[in-house]
Structures are given as structure tokens and as C-alpha cells.
N, C-alpha and C positions, 0 to 999 in steps of 0.2 A: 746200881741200886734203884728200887722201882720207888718211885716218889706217892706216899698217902695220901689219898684224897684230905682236903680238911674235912672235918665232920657238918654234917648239916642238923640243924633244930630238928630232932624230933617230935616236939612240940608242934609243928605246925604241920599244915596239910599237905601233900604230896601227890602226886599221881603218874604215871607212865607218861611220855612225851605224845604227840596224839599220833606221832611219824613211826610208832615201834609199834612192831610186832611178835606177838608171846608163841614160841613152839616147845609146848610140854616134850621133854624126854625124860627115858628112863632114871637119870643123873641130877633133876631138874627143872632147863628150860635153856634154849637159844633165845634171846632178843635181838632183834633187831633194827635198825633205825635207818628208814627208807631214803632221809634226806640228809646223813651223812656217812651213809653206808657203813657204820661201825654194828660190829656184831658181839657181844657178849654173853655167856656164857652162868646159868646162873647153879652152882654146883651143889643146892641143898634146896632139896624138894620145898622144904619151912619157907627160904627165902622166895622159892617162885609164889606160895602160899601169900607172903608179907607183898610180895609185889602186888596181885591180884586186889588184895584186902583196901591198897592204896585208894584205889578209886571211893569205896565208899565209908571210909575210917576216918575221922575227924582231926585224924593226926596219923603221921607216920610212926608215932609210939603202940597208938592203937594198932596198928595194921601188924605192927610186933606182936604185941600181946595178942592177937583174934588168931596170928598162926602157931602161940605157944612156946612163945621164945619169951627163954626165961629172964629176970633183971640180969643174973650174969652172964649171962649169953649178947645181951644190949650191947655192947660196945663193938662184938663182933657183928652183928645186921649194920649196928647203924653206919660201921668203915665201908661194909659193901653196899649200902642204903647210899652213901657218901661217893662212889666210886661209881656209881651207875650214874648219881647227878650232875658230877663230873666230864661223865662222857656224853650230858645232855642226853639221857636214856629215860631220865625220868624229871620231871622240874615240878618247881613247887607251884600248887594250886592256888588260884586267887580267890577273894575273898566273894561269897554270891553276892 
């Protein structure tokens, strides 16, 4: 049985880890993260969209809504939003 990420605050800010790097494909997006050699996989073009939006979205809710993801759609970003944090693929932003 594979274990869920817990969920993280969408409410606050987020960003990519500064060690990952984005390889658009046709499915998506590869990530990967140079300084734990973990690679994942991102399977819906939206979610490479919410990744991207991270950097400059005021919240990881936002970077939801800027790529079109609906409120019932929410719970499915924010598991895989949850699941990249998890693997240190993406951590939350600090405050300027």
C-alpha cells in the first residue's frame, strides 16, 4: 500500500526546490532534483502549469487557480502539490 503524502497549506507560498529541474514532455513534465537524485514524474500538463505558476503566485492555491484547476479538482493538485513536497521536490517559500 503506498503511503499519502500529508497535505500541505495551500494557503501559503511555495516554490520548486532551487536543486530541480523542469523537462516539459508530451504527458506533462520530468522533475528532477540534482541533490537527491529523485526524479518524478508530473502526469497532467495543469499540474506542470501549477508548478511553473509556483514561483510567482502568492500561494500555492493561487498557482492552482492561474493553471485552471477547478475547487473540485483541489484536493487532487493539492495530494500531488503534497507528494512532490514530500520528496523535497518543491518547499515552501519564506517570507521576503
Amino acid at each position: 500500500m503506498t503511503a499519502i503524502a500529508p497535505p500541505i497549506d495551500l494557503d501559503r507560498a511555495w516554490d520548486l526546490h532551487p536543486q530541480v529541474s523542469v523537462r516539459p514532455e508530451p504527458f506533462g513534465a520530468l522533475l528532477y532534483h540534482f541533490g537527491t537524485r529523485k526524479l518524478s514524474f508530473l502526469k497532467d500538463p495543469r499540474l506542470l502549469t501549477t508548478v511553473r505558476a509556483l514561483a510567482t503566485a502568492p500561494t500555492a492555491r493561487a498557482a492552482c487557480s492561474a493553471a485552471g484547476v477547478t475547487d473540485g479538482e483541489l484536493p487532487r493538485f493539492g495530494a500531488a502539490l503534497a507528494e512532490l513536497a514530500r520528496s523535497s521536490m518543491m518547499v515552501e517559500r519564506s517570507a521576503p
